[in-house]
C-alpha positions in Angstrom: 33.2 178.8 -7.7 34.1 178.7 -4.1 36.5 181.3 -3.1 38.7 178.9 -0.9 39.8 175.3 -0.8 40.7 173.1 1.7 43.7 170.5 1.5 44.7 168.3 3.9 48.4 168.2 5.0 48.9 165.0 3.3 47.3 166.1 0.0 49.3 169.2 -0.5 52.2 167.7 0.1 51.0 165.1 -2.6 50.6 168.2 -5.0 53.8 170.1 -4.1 56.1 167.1 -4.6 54.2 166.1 -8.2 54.6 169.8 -9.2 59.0 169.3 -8.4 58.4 165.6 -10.3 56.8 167.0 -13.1 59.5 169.5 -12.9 62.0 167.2 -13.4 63.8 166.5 -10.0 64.2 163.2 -8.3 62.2 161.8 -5.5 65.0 162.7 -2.9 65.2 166.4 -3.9 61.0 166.7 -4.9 60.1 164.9 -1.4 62.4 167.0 0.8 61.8 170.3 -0.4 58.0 169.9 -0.9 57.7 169.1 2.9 59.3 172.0 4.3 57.2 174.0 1.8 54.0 172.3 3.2 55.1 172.7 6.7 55.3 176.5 6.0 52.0 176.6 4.6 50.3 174.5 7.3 52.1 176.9 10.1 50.7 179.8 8.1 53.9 181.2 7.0 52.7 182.3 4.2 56.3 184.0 2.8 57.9 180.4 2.8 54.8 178.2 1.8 53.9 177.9 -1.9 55.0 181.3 -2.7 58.2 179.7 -2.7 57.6 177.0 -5.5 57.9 179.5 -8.4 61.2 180.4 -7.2 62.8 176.9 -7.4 61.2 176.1 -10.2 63.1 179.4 -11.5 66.6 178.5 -10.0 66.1 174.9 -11.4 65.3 176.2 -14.9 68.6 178.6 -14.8 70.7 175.7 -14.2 71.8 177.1 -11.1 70.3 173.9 -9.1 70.7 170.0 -9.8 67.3 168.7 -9.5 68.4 164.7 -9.7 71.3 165.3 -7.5 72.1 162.9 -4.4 73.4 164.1 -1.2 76.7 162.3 -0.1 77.1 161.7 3.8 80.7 162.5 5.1 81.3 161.0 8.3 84.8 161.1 10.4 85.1 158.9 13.1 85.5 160.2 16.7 84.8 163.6 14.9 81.7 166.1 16.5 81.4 167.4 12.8 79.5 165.5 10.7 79.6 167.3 7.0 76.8 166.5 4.1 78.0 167.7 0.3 74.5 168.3 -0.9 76.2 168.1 -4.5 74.7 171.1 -5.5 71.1 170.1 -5.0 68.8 171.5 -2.2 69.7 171.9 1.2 66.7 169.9 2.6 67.5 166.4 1.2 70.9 167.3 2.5 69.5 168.0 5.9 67.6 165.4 6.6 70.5 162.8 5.4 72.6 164.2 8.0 70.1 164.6 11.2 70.2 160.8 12.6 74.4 161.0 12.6 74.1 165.0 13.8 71.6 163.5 16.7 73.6 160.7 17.8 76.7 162.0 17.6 75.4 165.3 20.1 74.0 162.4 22.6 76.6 161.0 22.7 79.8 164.4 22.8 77.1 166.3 24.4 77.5 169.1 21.3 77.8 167.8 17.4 77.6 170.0 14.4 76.4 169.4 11.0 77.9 171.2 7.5 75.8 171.5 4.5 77.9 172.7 1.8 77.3 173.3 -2.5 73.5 173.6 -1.5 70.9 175.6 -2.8 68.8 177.0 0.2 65.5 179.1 -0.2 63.4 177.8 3.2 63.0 178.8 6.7 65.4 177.4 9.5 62.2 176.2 11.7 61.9 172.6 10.5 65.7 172.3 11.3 65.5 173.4 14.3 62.6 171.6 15.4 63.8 168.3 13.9 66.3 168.6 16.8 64.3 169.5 19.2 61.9 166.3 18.6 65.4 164.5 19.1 65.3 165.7 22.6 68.1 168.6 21.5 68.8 172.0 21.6 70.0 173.8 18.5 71.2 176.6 16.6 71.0 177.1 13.0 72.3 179.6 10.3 73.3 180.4 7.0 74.0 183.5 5.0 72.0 184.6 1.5 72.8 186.7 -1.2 74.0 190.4 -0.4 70.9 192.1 0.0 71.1 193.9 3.3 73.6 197.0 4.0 76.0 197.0 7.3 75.0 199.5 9.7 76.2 203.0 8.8 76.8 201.3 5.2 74.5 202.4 1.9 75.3 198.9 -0.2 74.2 195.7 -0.2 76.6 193.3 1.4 75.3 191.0 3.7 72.7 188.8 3.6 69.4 188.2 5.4 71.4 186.0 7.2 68.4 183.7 9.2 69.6 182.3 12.9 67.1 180.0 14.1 66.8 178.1 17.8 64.9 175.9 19.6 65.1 174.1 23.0 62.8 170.3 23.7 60.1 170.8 25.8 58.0 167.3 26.9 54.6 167.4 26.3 53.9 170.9 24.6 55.6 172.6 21.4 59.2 173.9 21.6 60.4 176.6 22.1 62.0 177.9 18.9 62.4 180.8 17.5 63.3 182.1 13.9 64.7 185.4 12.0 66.6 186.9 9.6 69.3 189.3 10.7 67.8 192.1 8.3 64.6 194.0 9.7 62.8 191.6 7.6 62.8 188.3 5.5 63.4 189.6 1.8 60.1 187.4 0.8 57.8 189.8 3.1 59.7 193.1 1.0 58.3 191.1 -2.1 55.2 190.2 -0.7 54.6 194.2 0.0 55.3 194.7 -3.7 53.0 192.7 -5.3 49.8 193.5 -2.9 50.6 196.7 -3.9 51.8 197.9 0.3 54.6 200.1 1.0 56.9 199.1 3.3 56.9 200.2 6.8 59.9 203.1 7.7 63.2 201.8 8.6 62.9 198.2 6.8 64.7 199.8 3.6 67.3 202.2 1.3 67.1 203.1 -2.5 70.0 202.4 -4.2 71.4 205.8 -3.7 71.2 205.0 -0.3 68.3 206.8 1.1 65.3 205.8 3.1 62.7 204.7 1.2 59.1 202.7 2.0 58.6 201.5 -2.4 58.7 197.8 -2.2 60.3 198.2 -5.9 62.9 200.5 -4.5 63.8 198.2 -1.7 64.5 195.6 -4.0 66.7 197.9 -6.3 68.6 199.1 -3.1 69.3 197.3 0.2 67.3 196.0 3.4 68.4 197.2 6.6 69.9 195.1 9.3 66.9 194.9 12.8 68.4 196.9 15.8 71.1 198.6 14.0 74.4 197.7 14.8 73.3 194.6 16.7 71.6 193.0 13.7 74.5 194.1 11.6 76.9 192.3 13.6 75.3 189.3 14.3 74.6 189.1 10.3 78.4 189.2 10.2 79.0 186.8 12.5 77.0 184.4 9.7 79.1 185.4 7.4 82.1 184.2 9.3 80.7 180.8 10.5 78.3 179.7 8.1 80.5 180.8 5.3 84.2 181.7 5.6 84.4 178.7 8.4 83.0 176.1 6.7 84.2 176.6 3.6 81.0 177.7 1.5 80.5 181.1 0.2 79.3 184.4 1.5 76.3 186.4 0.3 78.5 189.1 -1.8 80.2 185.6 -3.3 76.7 184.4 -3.8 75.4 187.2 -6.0 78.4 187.1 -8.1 77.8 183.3 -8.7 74.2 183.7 -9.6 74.3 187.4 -10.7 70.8 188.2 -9.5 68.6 188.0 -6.5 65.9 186.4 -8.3 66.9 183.1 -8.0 67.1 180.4 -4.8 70.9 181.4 -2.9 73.7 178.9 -3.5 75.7 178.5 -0.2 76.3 176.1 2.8 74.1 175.9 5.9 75.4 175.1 9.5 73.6 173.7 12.0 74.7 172.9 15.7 73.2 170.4 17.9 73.1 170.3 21.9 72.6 167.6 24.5 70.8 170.0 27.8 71.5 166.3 29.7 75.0 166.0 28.7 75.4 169.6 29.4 73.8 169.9 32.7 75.3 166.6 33.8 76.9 166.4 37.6 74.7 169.6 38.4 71.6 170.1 40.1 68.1 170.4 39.2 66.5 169.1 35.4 67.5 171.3 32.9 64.0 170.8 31.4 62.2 171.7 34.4 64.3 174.8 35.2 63.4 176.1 31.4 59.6 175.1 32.4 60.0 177.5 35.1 61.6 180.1 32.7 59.0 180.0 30.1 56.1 179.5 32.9 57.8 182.9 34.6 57.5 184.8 31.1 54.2 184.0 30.2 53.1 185.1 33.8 54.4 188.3 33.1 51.6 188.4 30.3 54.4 187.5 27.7 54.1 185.5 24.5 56.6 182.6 23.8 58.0 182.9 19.7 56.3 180.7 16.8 52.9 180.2 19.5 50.4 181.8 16.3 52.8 179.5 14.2 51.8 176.1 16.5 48.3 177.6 16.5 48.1 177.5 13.1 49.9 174.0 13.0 47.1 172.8 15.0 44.6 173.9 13.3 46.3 172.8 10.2 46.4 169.5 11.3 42.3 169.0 12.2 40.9 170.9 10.0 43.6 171.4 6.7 45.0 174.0 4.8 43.1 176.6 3.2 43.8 178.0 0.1 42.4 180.9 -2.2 41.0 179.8 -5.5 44.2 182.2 -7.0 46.5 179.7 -5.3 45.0 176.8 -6.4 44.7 177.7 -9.8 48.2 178.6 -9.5 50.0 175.4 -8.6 47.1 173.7 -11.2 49.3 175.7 -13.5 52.9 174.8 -12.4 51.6 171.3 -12.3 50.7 170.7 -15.9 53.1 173.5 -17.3 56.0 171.9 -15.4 59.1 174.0 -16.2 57.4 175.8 -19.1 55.0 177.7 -16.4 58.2 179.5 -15.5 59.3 182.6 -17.8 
């Protein structure tokens, strides 16, 4: 048996969703979140392709998600917030619902936000981001997690991973985006280390009796560690405050009370902010898209890499060539799609 096989974009996507159909969700929620999984796994992301599945298959079988559940736009007029209830579903159906009325309403204010609130959210903040930026936008995104990560100077979880994505259109070439948690690292790559059998590199973790420690299992038991100290702390905070507190959703020491362990997909809100660079830079002189070109052009002079270039890379090979996957992987979503549900323990 060949140790690898090759999929084309449009087949695993094809798979993924029939794997959340079988599992019991609708077309809106299957659809959604199997193409941001896809697009993780054609980009080479390997901690937010189809190792992902598994765990919203597991947050759908604890109830904790609604798998038929129908995202309800909310739309003020005149307003530059336009708010989604994702009804307790996933956040990706709910994100793409409210992109078009995000988009136009940032053309036409110059800056537009949308809220995502009562959503389950387990992805990377990439495809949001870059669905903005193919609308000719700049954009921010965040949201917080489930307390996982200890404040600096701290020995507790409290915080969460806390990802804060952003991007910026660039004509002709990929954007410019980038994408991180606020913790030293995303809590999949922790779990990743664990079950390859790596430890963890120094100053990514603490034991729960606070102490340094490089044991995936030990990380898991104690807390993650924000990246550059206090700065990463802070910035994690500041999630907390505006993708939580501000919008009305919960924060990540409110989220692992709901669910009551970390093994399951985070139930929170999600805001994401949209800018207009014309609208912005309007009555001023030069093109705000050729000044950046001459930023980025002056960086990669100095011998510099632009973030997510191995991601587009990846893309692009993705996208002539398809996705390869180990004979493991494929025998594991064979597995979660005739077991359905009952593949999950």
């Amino acid at each position: 048996m060949s140790e690898t096989t090759t999929l084309t974009i449009t087949a695993l996507q094809e798979r993924v969703e029939a794997i959340f159909r079988k599992a019991g969700l609708n077309a809106v929620q299957a659809g959604a979140v199997a193409r941001v999984i896809v697009a993780g796994e054609r980009d080479a992301c390997k901690s937010h392709g189809i190792y992902r599945i598994e765990g919203a298959l597991r947050t759908v079988k604890a109830g904790k998600v609604k798998p038929d559940a129908v995202p309800e736009l909310l739309l003020t007029e005149g307003s530059a917030i336009v708010k989604v209830n994702a009804q307790g579903g996933f956040a990706n159906p709910a994100f793409e619902l409210g992109v078009p009325a995000l988009a136009e309403r940032a053309r036409k204010l110059g800056i537009a936000a949308l809220v995502i609130n009562d959503c389950t959210h387990f992805s990377a903040l990439w495809p949001e981001v870059e669905a903005l930026t193919e609308q000719g936008l700049a954009g921010i995104v965040m949201c917080p997690s489930y307390a996982t990560v200890a404040p600096t100077g701290g020995n507790k979880p409290l915080l969460g991973t806390n990802p804060f994505a952003f991007g910026w259109p660039r004509k002709g070439t990929s954007p410019y985006v980038f994408d991180f948690a606020t913790s030293v690292a995303a809590r999949g790559e922790i779990e990743l280390h664990r079950r390859a059998g790596k430890k963890l590199p120094e100053g990514w973790a603490i034991d729960a009796d606070g102490n340094p420690t490089t044991d995936p299992e030990a990380a898991l038991a104690g807390a993650m560690l924000p990246f550059g100290g206090h700065k990463g702390s802070a910035i994690g905070t500041m999630v907390e405050l505006l993708a939580g507190i501000m919008i009305g959703d919960l924060t990540s020491p409110e989220v692992l009370d709901y669910l009551g362990t970390t093994t399951l997909s985070p139930f929170h809100g999600e805001l994401i902010i949209a800018f207009s660079p014309k609208a912005f830079a309007a009555g001023r002189p030069g093109d705000p898209f050729a000044r950046a070109e001459a930023l980025f052009e002056a960086i990669v002079g100095q011998g510099a890499r632009l973030p997510s270039q191995r991601r587009f890379a990846a893309r692009a090979s993705s996208q002539a060539d398809g996705v390869v996957l180990t004979a493991a992987e494929i025998e594991h979503l064979d597995r979660l799609l005739a077991l359905g549900l009952d593949s999950i323990a």
